[in-house]
C-alpha positions as a Python dict, from the first residue, in 0.01 Angstrom:
ca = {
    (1, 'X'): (0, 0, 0),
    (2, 'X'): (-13, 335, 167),
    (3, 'X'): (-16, 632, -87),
    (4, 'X'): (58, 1028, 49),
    (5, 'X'): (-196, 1279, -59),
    (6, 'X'): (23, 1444, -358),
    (7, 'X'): (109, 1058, -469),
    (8, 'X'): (-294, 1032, -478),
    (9, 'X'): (-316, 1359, -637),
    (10, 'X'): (-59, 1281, -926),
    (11, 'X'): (-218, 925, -1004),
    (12, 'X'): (-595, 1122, -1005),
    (13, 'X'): (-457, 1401, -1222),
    (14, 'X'): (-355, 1113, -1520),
    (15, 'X'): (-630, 966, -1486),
    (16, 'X'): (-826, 1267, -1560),
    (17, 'X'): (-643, 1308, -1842),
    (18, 'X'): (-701, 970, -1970),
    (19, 'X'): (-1052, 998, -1885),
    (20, 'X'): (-1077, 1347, -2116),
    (21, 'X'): (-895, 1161, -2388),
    (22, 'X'): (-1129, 859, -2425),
    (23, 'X'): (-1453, 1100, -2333),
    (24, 'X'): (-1380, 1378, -2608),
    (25, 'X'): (-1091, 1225, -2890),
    (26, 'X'): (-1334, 1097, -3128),
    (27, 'X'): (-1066, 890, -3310),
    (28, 'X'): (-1092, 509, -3196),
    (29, 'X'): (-754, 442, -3170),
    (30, 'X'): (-708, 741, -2939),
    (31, 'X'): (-945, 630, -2726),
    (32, 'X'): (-768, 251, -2709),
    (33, 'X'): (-456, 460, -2640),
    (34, 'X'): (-615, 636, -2373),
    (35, 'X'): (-771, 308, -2189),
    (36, 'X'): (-400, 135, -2249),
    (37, 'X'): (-227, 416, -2007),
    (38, 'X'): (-477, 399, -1791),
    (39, 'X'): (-433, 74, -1733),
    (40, 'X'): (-69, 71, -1678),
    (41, 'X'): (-122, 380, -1455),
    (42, 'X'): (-336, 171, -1227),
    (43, 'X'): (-116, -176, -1302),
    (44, 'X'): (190, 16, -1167),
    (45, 'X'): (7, 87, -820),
    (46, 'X'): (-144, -255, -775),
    (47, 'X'): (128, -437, -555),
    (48, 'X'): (103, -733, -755),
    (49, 'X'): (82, -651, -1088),
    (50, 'X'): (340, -352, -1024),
    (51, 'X'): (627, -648, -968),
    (52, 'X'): (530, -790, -1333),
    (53, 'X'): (578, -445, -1493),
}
């Protein structure tokens, strides 16, 4: 899996965001939310999990 710089920067940029959700958002299920798109944002760039999504 070879990713470009601004594909990198994209994916890193989500994350963030995520990451700012689950660290701040005092509400629980906010913070599951958060956690759940993480997850598919890193699923999706996994070669082998990406074909199951």
């Amino acid at each position: 899996m070879n990713l470009t710089s601004s594909q990198l920067t994209k994916i890193a940029i989500a994350l963030g965001g995520c990451f700012a959700v689950y660290k701040f958002v005092g509400h629980p299920a906010a913070k599951a939310m958060a956690l759940g798109v993480a997850g598919v944002i890193v699923g999706k760039n996994v070669p082998y999990i990406s074909d199951a999504l």
